[in-house]
C-alpha positions as CSV (number, residue, x, y, z in Angstrom):
1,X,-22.5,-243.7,52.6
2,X,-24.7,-246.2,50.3
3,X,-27.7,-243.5,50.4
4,X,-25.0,-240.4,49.7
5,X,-24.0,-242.3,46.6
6,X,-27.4,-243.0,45.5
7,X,-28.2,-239.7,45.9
8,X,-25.0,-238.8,43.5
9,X,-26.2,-241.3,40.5
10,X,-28.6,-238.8,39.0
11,X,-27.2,-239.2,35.5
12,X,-28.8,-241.3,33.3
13,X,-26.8,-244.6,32.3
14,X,-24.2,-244.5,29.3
15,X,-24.5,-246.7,26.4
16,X,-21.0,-248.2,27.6
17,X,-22.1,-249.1,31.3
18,X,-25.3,-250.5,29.8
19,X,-23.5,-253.3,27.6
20,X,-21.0,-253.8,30.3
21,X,-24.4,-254.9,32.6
22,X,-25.9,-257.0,29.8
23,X,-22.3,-258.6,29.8
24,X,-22.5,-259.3,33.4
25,X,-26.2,-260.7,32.8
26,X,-28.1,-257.2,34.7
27,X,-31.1,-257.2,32.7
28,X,-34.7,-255.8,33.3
29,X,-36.7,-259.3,33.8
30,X,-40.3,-259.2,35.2
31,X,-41.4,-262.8,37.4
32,X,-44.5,-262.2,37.1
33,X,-44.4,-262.3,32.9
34,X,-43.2,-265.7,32.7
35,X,-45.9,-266.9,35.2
36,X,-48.6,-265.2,33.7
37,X,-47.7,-266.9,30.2
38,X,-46.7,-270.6,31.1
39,X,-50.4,-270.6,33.2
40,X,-52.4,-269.2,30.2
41,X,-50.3,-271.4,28.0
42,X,-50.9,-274.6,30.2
43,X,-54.6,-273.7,31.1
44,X,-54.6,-273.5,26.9
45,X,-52.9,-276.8,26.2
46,X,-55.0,-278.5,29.0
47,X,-58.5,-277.2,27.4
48,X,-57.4,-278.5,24.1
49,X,-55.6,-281.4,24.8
50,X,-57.9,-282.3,27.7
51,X,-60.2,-285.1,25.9
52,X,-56.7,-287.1,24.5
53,X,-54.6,-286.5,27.7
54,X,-57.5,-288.1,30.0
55,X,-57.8,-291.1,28.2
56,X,-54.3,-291.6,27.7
57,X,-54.1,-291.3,31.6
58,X,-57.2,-293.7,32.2
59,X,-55.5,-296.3,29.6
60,X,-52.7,-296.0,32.0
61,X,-54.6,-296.5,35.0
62,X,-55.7,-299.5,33.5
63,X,-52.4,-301.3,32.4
64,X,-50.8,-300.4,35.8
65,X,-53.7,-302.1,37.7
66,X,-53.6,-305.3,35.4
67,X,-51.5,-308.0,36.9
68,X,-51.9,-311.5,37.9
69,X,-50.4,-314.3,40.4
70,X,-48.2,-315.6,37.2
71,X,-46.9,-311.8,36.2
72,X,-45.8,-311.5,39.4
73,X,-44.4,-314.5,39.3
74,X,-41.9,-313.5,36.7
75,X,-38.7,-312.0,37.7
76,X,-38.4,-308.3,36.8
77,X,-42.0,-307.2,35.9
78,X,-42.2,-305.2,38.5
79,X,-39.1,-303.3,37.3
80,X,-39.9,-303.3,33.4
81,X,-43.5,-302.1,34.6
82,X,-42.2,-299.0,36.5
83,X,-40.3,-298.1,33.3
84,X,-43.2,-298.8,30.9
85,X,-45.3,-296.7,33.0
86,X,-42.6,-294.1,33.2
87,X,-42.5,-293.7,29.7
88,X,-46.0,-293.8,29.4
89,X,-46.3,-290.8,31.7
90,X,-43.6,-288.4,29.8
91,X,-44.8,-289.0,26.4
92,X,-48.1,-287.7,27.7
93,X,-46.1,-285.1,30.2
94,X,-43.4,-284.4,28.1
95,X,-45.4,-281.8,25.3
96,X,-46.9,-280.3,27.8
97,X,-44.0,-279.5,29.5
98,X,-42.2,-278.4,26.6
99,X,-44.9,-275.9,25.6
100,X,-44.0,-274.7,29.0
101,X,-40.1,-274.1,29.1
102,X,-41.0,-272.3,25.3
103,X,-43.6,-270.0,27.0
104,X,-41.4,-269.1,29.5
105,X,-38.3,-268.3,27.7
106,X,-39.8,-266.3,25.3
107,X,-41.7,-264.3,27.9
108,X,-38.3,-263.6,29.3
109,X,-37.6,-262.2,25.8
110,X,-40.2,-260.3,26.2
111,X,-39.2,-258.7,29.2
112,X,-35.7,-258.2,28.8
113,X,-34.5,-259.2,25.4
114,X,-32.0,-262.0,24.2
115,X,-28.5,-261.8,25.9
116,X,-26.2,-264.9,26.1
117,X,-23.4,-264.5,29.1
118,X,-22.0,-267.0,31.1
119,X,-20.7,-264.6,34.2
120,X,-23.8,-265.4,36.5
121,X,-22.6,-268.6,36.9
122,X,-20.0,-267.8,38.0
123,X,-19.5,-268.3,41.8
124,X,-20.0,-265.5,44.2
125,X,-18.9,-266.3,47.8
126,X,-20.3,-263.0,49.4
127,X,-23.6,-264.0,48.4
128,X,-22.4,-267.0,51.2
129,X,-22.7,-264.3,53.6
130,X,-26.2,-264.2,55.6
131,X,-25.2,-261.1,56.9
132,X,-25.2,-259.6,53.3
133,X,-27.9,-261.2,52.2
134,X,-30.4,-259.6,55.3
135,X,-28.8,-256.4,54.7
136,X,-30.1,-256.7,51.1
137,X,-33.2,-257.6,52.4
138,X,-33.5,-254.5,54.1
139,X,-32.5,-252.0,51.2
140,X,-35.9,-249.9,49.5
141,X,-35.6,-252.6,46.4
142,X,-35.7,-255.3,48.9
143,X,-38.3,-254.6,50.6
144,X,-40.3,-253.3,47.5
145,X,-39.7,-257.4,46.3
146,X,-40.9,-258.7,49.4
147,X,-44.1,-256.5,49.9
148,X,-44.5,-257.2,46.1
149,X,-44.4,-261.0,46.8
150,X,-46.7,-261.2,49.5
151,X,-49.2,-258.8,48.0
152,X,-49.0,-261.4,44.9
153,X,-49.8,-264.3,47.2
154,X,-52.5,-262.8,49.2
155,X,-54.3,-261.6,46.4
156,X,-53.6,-264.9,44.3
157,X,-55.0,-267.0,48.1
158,X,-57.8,-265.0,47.9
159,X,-58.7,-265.2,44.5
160,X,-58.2,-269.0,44.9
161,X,-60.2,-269.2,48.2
162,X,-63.2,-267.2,46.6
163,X,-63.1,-269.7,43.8
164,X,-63.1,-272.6,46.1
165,X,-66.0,-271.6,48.0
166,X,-68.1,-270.9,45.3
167,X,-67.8,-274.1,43.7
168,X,-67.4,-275.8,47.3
169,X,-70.7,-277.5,47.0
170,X,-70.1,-278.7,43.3
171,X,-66.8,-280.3,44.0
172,X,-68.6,-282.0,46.6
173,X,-71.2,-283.7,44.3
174,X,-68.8,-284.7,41.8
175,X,-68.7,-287.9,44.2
176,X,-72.3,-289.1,43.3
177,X,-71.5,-288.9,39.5
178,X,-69.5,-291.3,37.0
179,X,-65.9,-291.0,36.8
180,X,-65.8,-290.1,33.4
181,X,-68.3,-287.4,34.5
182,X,-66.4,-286.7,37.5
183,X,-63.4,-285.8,36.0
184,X,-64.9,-283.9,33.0
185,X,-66.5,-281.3,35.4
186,X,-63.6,-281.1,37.6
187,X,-61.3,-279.9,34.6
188,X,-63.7,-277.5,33.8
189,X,-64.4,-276.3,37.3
190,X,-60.4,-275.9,37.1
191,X,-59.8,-273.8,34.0
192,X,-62.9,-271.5,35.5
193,X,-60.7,-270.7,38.6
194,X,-57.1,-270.4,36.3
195,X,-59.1,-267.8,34.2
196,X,-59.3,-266.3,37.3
197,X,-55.8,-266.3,38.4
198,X,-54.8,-266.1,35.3
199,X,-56.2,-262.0,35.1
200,X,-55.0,-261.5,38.6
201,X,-51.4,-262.1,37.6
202,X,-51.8,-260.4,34.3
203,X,-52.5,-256.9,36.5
204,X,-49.4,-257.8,38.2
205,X,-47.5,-258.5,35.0
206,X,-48.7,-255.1,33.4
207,X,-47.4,-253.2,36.2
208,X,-44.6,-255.2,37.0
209,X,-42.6,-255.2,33.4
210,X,-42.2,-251.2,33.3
211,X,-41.5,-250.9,36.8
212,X,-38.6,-253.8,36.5
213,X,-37.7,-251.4,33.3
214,X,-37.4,-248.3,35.8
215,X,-35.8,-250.1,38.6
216,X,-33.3,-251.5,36.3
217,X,-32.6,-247.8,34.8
218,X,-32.6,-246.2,38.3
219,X,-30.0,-248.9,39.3
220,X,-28.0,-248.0,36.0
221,X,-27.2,-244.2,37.2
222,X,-24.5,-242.8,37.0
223,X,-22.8,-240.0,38.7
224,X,-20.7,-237.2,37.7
225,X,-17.5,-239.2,39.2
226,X,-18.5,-241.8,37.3
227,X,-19.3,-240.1,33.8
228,X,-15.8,-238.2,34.2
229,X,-13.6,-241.7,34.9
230,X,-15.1,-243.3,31.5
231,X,-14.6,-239.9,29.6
232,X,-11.3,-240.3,30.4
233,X,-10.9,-243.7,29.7
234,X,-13.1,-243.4,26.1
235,X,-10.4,-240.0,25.2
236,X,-7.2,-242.3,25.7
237,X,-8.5,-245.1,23.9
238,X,-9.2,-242.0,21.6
239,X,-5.7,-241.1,21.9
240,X,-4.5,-244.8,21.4
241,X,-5.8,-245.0,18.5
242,X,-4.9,-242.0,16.9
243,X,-1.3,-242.2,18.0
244,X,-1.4,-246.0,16.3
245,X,-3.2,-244.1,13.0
246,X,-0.5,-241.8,12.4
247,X,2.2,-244.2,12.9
248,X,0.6,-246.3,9.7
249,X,0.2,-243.1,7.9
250,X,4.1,-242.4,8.6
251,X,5.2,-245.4,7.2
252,X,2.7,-245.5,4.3
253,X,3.9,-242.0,3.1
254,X,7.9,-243.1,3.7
255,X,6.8,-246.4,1.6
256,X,5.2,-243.9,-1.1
257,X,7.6,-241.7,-1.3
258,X,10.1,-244.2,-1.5
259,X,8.4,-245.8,-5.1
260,X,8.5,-241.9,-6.5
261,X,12.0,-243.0,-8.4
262,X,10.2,-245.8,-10.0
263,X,7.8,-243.8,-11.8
264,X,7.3,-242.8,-15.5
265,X,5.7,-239.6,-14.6
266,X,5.1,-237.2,-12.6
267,X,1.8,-235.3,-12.9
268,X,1.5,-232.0,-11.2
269,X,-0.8,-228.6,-10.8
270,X,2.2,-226.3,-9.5
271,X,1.7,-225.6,-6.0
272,X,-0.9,-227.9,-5.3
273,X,-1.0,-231.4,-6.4
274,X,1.3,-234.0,-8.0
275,X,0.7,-237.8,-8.9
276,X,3.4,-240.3,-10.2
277,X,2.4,-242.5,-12.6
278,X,4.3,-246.1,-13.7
279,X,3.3,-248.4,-16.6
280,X,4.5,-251.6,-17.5
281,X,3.5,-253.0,-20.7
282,X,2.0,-256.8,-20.6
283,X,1.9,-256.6,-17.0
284,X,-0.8,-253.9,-16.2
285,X,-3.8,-253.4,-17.9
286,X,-3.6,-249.6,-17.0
287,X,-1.3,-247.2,-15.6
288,X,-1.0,-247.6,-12.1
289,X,-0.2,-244.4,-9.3
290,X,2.3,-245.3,-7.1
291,X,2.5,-241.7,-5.3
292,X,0.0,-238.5,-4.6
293,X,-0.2,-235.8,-2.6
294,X,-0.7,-231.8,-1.9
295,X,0.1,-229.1,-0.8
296,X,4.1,-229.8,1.1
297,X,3.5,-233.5,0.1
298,X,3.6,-233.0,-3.8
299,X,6.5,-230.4,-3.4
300,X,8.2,-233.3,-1.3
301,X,6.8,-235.7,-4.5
302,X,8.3,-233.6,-7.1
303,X,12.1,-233.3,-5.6
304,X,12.0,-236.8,-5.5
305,X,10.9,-236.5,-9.0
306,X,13.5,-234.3,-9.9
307,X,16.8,-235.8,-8.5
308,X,15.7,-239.1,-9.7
309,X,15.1,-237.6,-13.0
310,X,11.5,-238.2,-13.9
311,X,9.7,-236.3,-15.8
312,X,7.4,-234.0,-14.0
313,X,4.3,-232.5,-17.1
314,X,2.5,-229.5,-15.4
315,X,-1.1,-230.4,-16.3
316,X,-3.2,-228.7,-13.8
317,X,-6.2,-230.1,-14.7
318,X,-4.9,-234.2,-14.9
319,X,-3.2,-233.5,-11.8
320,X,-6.8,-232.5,-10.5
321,X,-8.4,-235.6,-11.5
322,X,-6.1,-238.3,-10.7
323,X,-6.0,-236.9,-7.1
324,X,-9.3,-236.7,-6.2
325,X,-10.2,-239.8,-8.3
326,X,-7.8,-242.2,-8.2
327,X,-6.3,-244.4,-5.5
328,X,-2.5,-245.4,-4.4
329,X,-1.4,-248.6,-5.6
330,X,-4.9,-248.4,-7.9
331,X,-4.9,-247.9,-11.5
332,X,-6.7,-245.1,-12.9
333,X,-9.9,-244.7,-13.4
334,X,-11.2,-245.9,-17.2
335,X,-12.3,-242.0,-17.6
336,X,-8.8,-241.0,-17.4
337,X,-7.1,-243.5,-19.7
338,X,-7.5,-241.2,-22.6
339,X,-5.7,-238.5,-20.9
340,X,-3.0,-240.4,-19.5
341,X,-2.3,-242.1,-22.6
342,X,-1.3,-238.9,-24.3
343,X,0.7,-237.6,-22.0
344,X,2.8,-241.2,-21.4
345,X,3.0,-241.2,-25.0
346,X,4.5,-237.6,-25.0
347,X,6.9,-238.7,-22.1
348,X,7.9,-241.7,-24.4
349,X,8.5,-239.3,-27.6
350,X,10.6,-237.1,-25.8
351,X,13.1,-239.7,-24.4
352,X,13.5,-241.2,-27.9
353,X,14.1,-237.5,-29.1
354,X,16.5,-236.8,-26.1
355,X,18.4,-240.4,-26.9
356,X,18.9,-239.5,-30.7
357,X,19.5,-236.2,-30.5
358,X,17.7,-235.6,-34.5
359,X,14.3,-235.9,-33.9
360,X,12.3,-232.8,-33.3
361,X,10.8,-232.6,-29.4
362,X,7.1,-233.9,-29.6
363,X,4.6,-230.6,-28.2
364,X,3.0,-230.5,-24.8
365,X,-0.3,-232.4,-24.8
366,X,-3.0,-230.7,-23.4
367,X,-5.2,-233.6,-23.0
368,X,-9.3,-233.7,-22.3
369,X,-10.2,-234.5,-19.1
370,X,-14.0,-234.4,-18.9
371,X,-15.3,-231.5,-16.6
372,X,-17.3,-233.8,-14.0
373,X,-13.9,-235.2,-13.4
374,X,-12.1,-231.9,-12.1
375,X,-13.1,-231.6,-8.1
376,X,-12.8,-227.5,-8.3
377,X,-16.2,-227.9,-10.6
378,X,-17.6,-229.2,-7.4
379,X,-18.4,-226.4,-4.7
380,X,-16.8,-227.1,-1.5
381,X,-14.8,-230.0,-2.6
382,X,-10.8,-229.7,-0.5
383,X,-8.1,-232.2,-0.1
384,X,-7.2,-234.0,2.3
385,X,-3.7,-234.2,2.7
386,X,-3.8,-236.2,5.8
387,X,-5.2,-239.2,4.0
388,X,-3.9,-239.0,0.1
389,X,-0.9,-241.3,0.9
390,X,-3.1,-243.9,2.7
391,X,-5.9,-244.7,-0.1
């Protein structure tokens, strides 16, 4: 059954199932990197640091071998000594060893990227299971790990046992020589044989970070089964959502068309667009549109209009403008204040000539609305009815 479904996942991994692995902590992440790096980087620190970090160690050879009948005699020396010596031994341990947990996670980085998650610590009791755990063993990428292991130690054991015979003799005659001596050669007897392990695990490294990349990708397939069920899950978020958009574009129109009574004005191209328009004198700085729409919208905008009695002013061109530039609850753009202006001011004259009954009807404005302004100079430009009450 496990090889039928392998043999199914022959799609290549969605973006969706690969952040749901780097949220479980499933990332590709080479062993062999991080032990490549922390040896060079030790072997480094060691060849630089060796002179300082020898004699550090040989002043603490000295001060733990100094002691007398009346030192001893004290009571705790031989406790305040351990912890002098303690310290003594992790200031000159403790860079070293930091320079090591840095090389080693950023050659993680390296391998895998950074990805913080806190589910692999989380507790896993069939892990518990030996009989789980030997049937992993047994699986192709359990076996590929293994033989991978114990070709890296047989090569690294005879890498290391070539270097020891070679230098078999010299180790030997390190004896006859000064300490000082003694240990100088020894170190550099050492870094020869950790350059040479060193390039053995870089081969491994080289081949083993793009084939933890491939494993990790293979593991990551998908099949068809699997493709269809998030599909499906993806199209009713889709649906979700757009169900919960239209239900805020409901009640924004309502809430629009519901401020239509309040306007000064009315705005329209006759079969196509219509903005209202309201201005309050010391308390905006520019006439502000409370409504817009086209097509069934403005009709809808101008009935309003009409049975609340506010004026509608056909002025194709304004009505143009103030749709495709300005916003709901905005005010109008400064390049349209010119226009506006005159035909508020012509909605102002003709309610003081309506309310007195002797003055003469002010003429239609046909205000300048400059050309860049009007969307049909633009080719392709079309409303968008759908979103005109939500701006």
């Amino acid at each position: 059954m496990a090889d039928h479904d392998a043999q199914d996942r022959n799609l290549p991994a969605s973006p969706k199932k690969i952040e749901r692995s780097r949220a479980e902590g499933q990332l590709p992440r080479s062993r062999d990197l991080p032990h490549f790096a922390m040896m060079v980087a030790g072997g480094a620190v060691l060849s630089v640091g060796a002179p300082q970090i020898v004699e550090k160690l040989r002043q603490m050879l000295i001060t733990g071998l100094h002691f007398d009948a009346r030192l001893l005699a004290q009571k705790g020396f031989m406790g305040e000594r351990l912890a002098e010596m303690t310290l003594a031994f992790a200031a000159v341990m403790g860079p070293i060893a930091a320079v090591l947990v840095i090389v080693g996670i950023a050659s993680n980085l390296a391998s895998g990227g950074w990805n913080w998650t806190m589910k692999p610590l989380a507790p896993k009791f069939s892990h518990l299971n030996p009989l789980a755990g030997l049937g992993r063993l047994f699986t192709g990428q359990g076996f590929g790990s293994a033989l991978k292991a114990v070709l890296l130690a047989l090569v690294l054991g005879i890498v290391g046992a070539m270097v020891l015979k070679d230098r078999l003799a010299a180790y030997v005659g390190i004896m006859s020589v000064p300490l000082p001596s003694a240990l100088a050669y020894a170190g550099q007897q050492l870094m020869g044989g950790l350059g040479l392990l060193a390039v053995a695990l870089a081969v491994f490294a080289a081949i083993d970070v793009p084939l933890q990349r491939q494993l990790w990708l293979r593991r990551m397939r998908m099949s068809r089964e699997e493709v269809k069920q998030e599909m499906k899950e993806v199209e009713g978020n889709l649906e979700i959502k757009a169900k919960m958009r239209a239900i805020m574009r409901e009640m924004a129109k309502r809430r629009m068309l519901a401020a239509v009574p309040q306007a000064d004005l009315v705005v329209m191209n006759p079969t196509h667009y219509a903005v209202a328009l309201k201005y309050e004198e010391g308390k905006m700085a520019a006439p502000k549109v409370i409504a817009k729409g086209a097509d069934l919208l403005a009709m809808k905008i101008r009935d309003l209009a009409k049975e609340s009695k506010v004026p509608v002013l056909q002025q194709p061109v304004l009505a143009r403008a103030l749709y495709a530039h300005a916003k709901v609850d905005h005010e109008i753009p400064a390049a349209l204040f010119g226009a506006v202006a005159q035909v508020l001011a012509y909605v102002y004259q003709l309610r003081a000539a309506l309310a007195s009954r002797n003055m003469a009807r002010p003429d239609v404005p046909h205000p300048h609305v400059p050309p860049e302004l009007d969307p049909h100079n633009k080719p392709g430009w079309a409303p968008e009815p759908e979103e005109d009450f939500t701006e």
